[in-house]
N, C-alpha and C positions, 0 to 999 in steps of 0.2 A: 065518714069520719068515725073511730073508734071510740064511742063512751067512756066517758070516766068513772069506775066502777070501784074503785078503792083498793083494788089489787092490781099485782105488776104485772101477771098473766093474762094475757089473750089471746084467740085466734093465731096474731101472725105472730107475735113472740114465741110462743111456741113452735109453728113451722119454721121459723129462722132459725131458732136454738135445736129444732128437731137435724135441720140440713146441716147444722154445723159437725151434730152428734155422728149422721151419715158417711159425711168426709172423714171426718177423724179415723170411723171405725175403717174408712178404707188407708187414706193416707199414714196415718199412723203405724199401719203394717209394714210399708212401703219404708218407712223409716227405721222398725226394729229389726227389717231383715236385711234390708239394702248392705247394710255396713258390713254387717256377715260375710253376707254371697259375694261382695266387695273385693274386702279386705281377706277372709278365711277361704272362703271356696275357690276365688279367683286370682288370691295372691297377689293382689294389688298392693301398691304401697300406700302407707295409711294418709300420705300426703296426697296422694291423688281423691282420694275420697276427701278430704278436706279442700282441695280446689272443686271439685264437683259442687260441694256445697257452698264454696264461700259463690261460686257463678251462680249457681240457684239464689243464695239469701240478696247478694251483695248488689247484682244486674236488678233482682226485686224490688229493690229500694226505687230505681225508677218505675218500674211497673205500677206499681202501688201508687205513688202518685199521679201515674196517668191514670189508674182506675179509679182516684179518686175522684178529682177533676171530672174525666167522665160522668161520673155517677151524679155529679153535680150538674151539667149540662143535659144530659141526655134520661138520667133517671136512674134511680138504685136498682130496682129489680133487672131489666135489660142488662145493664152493666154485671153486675153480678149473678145472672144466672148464663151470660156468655161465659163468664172465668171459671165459674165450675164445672161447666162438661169441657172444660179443656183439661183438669185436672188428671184425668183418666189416663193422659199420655204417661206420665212417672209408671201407670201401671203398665203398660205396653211399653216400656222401656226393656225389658228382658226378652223381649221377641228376636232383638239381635245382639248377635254374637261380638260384634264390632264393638271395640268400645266408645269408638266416637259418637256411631249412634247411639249405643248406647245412653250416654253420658248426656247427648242434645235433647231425648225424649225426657229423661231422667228430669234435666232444668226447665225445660217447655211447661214440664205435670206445677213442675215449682212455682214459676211463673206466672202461672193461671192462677195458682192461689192465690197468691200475692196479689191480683191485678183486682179480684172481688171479695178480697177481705175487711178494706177500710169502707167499702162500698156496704158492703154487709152489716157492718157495725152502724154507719151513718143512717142504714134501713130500720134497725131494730131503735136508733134512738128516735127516728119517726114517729115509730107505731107504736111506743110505749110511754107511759108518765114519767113525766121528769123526775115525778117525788120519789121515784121507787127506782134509780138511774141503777145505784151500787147492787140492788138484788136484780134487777134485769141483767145486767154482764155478768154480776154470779153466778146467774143462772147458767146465760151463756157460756162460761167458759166448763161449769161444770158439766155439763151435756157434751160439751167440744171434748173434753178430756174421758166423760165417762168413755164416747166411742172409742177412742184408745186405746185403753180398758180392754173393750172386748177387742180393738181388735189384738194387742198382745194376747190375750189369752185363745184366740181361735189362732193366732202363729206357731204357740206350745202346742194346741193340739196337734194340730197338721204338721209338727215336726216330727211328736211323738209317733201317729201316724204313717211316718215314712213318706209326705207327700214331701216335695222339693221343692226350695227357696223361692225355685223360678213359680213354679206353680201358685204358687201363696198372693207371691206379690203379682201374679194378672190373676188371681179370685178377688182384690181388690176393686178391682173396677164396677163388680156390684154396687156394691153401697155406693159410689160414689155418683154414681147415676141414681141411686135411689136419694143420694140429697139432693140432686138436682131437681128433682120429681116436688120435692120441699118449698126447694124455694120456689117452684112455677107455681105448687098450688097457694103461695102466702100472697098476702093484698100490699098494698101499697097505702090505705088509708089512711091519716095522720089522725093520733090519737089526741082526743078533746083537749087535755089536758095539756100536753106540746102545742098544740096549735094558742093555748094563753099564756104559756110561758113565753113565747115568740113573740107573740105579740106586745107583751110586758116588757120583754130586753129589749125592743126597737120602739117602744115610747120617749121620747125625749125628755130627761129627769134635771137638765140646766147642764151649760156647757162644760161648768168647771166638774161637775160630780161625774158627767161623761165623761170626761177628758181623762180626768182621775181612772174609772173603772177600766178602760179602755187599754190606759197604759200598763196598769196593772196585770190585766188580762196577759199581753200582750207577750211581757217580762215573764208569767209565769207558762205563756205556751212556749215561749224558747227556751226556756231552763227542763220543762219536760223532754223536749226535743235533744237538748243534749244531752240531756241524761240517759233519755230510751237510748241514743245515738252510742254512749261509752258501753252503757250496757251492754248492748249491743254487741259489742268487743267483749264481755266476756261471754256471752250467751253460747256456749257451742253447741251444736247438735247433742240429742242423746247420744245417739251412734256412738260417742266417743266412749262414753260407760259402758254403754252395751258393751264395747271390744276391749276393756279395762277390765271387765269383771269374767268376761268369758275366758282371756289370755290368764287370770291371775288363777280361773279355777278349772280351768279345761272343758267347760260346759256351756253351749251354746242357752240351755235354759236357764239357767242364772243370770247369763248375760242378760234375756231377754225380759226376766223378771224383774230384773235393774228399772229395766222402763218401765213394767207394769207397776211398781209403789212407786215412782216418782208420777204416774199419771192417777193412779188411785189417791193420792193424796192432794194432789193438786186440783182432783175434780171436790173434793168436800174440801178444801179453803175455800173455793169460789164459791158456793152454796154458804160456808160459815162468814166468811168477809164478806159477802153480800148485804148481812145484818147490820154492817157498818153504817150505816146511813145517814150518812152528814156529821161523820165523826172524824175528822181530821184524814181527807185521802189523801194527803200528801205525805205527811207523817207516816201512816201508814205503809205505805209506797218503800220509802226508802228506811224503813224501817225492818218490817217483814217480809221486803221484797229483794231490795240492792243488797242490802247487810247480810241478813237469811242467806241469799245467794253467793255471797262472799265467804262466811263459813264454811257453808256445805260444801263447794268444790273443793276447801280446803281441808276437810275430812276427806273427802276421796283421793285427792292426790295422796295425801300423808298414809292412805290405809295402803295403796300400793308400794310406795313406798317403805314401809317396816311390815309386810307380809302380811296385814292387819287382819280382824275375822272377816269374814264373810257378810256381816252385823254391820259392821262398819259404813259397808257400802252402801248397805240399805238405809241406813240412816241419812247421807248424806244426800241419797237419793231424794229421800224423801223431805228432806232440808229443799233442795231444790225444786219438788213438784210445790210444797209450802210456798216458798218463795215467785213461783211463777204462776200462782193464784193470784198472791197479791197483785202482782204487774201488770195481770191479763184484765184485774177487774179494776184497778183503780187509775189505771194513764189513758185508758177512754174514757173513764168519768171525767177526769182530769181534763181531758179532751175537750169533748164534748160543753162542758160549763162555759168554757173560757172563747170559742169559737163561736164566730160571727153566724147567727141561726140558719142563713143560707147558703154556707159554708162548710155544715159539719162534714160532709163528706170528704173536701179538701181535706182538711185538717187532721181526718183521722187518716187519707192516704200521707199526708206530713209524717204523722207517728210511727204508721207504717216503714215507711220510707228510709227513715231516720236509725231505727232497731234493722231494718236489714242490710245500712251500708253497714255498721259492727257487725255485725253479723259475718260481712263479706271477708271483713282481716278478723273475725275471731275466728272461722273457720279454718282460713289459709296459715293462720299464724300456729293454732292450734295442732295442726296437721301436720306444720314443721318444727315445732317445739315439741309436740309427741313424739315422735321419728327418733327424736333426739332422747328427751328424758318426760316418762309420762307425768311424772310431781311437780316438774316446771312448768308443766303445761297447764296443771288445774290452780299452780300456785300464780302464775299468769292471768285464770281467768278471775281468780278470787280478789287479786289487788285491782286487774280494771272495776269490777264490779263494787265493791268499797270503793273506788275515786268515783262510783255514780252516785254512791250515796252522796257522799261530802257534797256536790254539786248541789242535791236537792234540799239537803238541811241548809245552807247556805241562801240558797233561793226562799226557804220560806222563815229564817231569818230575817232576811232584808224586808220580808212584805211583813211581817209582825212589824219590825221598828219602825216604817213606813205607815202603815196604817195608827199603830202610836202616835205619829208624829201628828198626822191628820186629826185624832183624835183630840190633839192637844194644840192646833189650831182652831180648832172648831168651837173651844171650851174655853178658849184661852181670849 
């Protein structure tokens, strides 16, 4: 069992946040060149890349649930250190020329992530203090995004370099085995601190205050669940800016820089909202996260649209890496609270789940409303993402008047 020591860092928090950094630095290449070699080098249609991805995010959505489930039964670590060394296939996806195989290693690499990502999360709230819930996923998502980071910036080298697309993305499969390596050396040991939390939520506190918390709970993990779910529909791959800003300025490193300030930013919100702690994450949420996100695609679309600066893009970029701080750190806190203590893992393969069926029509939708006009496309993802907000202010709406209400039975 892991001590309670008064900080959110330990041993295995750190190899989970370390393996997640690992993946990223691989996967994340996989993602800013994919679209490229795709769409640019291979003259694909930009629709086809968008069915690539909505089968990757969309077919996810069940995966993620069975690996949540799994991870539930059978154990976090196992379960989620199978899904990562599957992940490697995305990178061995350019080995052939076909695009069908192509296209099935491509989803397979996806899959795998998807299958030990909610598995992963439910690991890391194991092995760490509840009190520090918001800076332990800050943490994590900043590490998940720092690798990003690099690995966009070793992409510009090796373009700059003259190495090829294909090349880049199977020098990927390094790190990605090197987070494997992470998570086999992290423990499994439940920190002191969880193990009293747990203990305290499945104390019996009288039927009606249970019944009460329970419903509550319950209301506010489905309204997360829709919400990630709409979201979801507007979430589209980066890919899409990357090939927005490349087409608008004839330069594959601009494109590619698109993603590096939407991932350098969004890895210091996760570190800065992590501070948040126990300050309204739901608020939060759909405040800096669904609204944020709603904006900012709507400065990208409009910048293509009226020939805008180069400024423009990056702003809106970086609206978005902002915005996916918020989400990444605050709907597993969300999660996790409201989930039954032997259950986390389910719950967080739900969330999962739920963000990659949108995921599945933001892609496909995206890819055919781009094809068509690129400013309907992000004016598309900005109004789903605004109707996610309304959802959640709405949601926590009703549990403010509600707990008023209780309030004033109780006193009454």
């Amino acid at each position: 069992m892991v001590e309670a020591t008064g900080k959110y860092l330990n041993r295995n928090v750190i190899l989970i946040s370390l393996s997640a950094f690992f993946a990223d630095m691989g996967y994340q290449a996989v993602t800013a060149v994919f679209a490229i070699l795709l769409v640019v080098v291979m003259h694909e249609p930009a629709y086809i890349y968008g069915l690539l991805l909505a089968l990757s995010f969309g077919l996810g959505s069940l995966i993620s649930l069975i690996g949540g489930k799994l991870g539930d039964r059978f154990g976090k670590k196992p379960v989620a250190l199978l899904g990562n060394l599957l992940i490697p296939l995305m990178s061995l996806s350019v080995l052939f020329s076909n695009l069908y195989i192509l296209g099935a290693f491509f989803i397979l690499g996806w899959w795998a992530r998807y299958f030990r990502s909610p598995v992963r999360r439910a690991w890391l709230v194991e092995v760490s203090d509840p009190a520090f819930r918001s800076q332990v996923f800050g943490f994590l998502h900043a590490l998940d995004i720092g690798g990003g980071i690099v690995a966009v910036a070793y992409s510009i080298v090796f373009i700059i370099m003259g190495i090829s697309l294909t090349e880049i993305i199977l020098l990927t499969a390094i790190p990605l085995l090197i987070s494997s390596f992470c998570l086999l050396s992290a423990g499994t040991e439940l920190h002191m601190n969880y193990v009293a939390d747990r203990r305290r939520s499945e104390q019996e506190v009288g039927p009606q205050s249970e019944n009460s918390t329970l419903k509550e709970n319950r209301f506010l993990f489905r309204a997360v669940l829709i919400s990630a779910t709409l979201f979801g529909f507007s979430y589209y791959a980066l890919g899409f800016p990357i090939i927005t800003v490349s087409d608008a300025t004839g330069s594959y490193i601009y494109g590619i820089l698109t993603f590096g300030i939407y991932l350098g930013v969004s890895a210091i919100s996760g570190i800065f909202l992590g501070t948040f702690r126990g300050k309204k994450p739901m608020r939060t949420l759909w405040s800096l996260g669904y609204l944020l996100a709603a904006g900012s695609s709507l400065i990208i679309g409009t910048s293509f649209a009226v020939n805008g600066l180069l400024l423009m893009y990056y702003i809106g970029a970086a609206g978005l890496g902002f915005a996916t701080g918020s989400v990444e750190t605050f709907e597993p806190v969300i999660i996790a609270a409201v989930s039954r203590a032997r259950k986390v893992s389910t719950g967080m393969g739900w969330l999962s789940s739920s963000r990659a069926l949108g995921l599945f029509f933001s892609n496909s939708i995206m890819g055919l409303i781009f094809a068509i006009s690129v400013f309907y496309s992000y004016l598309y993802a900005a109004v789903t993402s605004f109707l996610a907000a309304l959802i959640l202010i709405a949601a926590e709406l009703i549990i403010i008047r509600r707990q008023s209400g209780d309030r004033q039975v109780l006193t009454g």
